[in-house]
N, C-alpha and C positions, 0 to 999 in steps of 0.2 A: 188576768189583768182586767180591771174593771172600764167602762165607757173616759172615767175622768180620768184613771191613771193614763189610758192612752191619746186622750186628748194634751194633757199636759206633757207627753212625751215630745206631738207633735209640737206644742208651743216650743218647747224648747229646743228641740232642732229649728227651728225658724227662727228662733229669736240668735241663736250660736253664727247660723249661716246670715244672719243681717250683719252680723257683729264683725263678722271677718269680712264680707262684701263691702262695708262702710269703712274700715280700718285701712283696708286697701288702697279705695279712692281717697282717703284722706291723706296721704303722703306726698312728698314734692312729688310732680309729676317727671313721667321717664320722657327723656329727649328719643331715644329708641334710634336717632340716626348718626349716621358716620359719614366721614371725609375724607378723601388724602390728605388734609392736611395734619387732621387733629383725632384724639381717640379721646372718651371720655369713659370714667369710669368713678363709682362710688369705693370708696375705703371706707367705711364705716360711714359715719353720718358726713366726709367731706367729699364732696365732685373734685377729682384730679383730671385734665385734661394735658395731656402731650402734644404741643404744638411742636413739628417739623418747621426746620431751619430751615431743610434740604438734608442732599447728600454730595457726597464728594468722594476721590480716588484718593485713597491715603496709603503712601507707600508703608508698609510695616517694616520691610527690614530697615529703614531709615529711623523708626520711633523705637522697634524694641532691642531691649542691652540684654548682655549676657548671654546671648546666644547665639548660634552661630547662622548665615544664610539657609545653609543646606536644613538645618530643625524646623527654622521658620518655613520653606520650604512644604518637608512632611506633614510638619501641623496643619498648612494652609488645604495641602492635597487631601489630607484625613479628613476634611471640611467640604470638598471639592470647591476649595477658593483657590486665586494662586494670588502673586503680586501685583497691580494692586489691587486693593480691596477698596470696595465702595461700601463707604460708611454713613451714617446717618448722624444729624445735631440735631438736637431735641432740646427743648424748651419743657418745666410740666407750669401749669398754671393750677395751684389751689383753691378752692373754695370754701374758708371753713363754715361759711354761714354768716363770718362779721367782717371778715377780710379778704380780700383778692392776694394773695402773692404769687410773684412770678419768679420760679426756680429757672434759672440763669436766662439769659438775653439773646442766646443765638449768636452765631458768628459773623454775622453782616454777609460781606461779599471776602471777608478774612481769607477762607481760600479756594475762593476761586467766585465764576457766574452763576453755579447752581446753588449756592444757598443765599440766605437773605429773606427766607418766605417765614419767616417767623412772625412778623407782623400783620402780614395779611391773614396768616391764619389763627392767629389770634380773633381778630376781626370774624374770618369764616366760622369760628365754635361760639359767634355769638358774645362777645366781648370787646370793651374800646378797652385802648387802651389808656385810658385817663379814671378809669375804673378801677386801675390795679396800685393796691396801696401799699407794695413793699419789694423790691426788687433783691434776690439775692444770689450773688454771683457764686 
């Protein structure tokens, strides 16, 4: 291999690794941090974030049919859950780049004192809510 073939070797590894250095920092910048209230995460090119309502004690054998206590029961023990179960409301907010939508509205105080924090944590990921241009229940 001659002085210019391995000079042009070198150019071209230095010009590949600029290439992919510059590519990198050129993209929307990463948030890199997290909350209790909210998660964010990219799906292809849109930011979904999960904003917490709260959670609450939701009896299950009062919600599911068909089945009997004693199922609901084993299913819950094969879980190490029992009755009730502390559930969570979730909100996600979209970002496709031209729209804000917000996948459902939280349950207010519906039921019960621990939820209702949907708004604030909208707020907390960084978001008004006078931002958001499509609401869908």
């Amino acid at each position: 291999m001659t002085l210019k073939d391995r000079l042009c070797s070198v150019a071209l590894a230095i010009a590949v690794t600029l290439l992919f250095s510059v590519a990198a920092e050129a993209g929307a910048p990463q948030q890199k941090t997290q909350a209790p209230g909210y998660y964010r995460l990219m799906v292809g090119e849109i930011e979904v974030t999960a904003l917490s309502d709260g959670t609450f004690s939701m009896d299950v054998g009062k919600i599911l049919t068909n089945t009997t206590p004693k199922q609901i029961d084993a299913a819950l023990a094969r879980a190490f859950l029992k009755d009730p179960v502390e559930t969570s409301v979730n909100g996600f907010l979209i970002n496709t780049g031209s729209k804000l939508v917000l996948i459902d509205a939280g349950a207010g105080t519906l039921f019960g004192p621990t939820l209702g924090k949907l708004l604030s944590n909208l707020e907390a990921s960084g978001y008004r809510p006078e931002q958001v241009d499509e609401i869908y229940i």
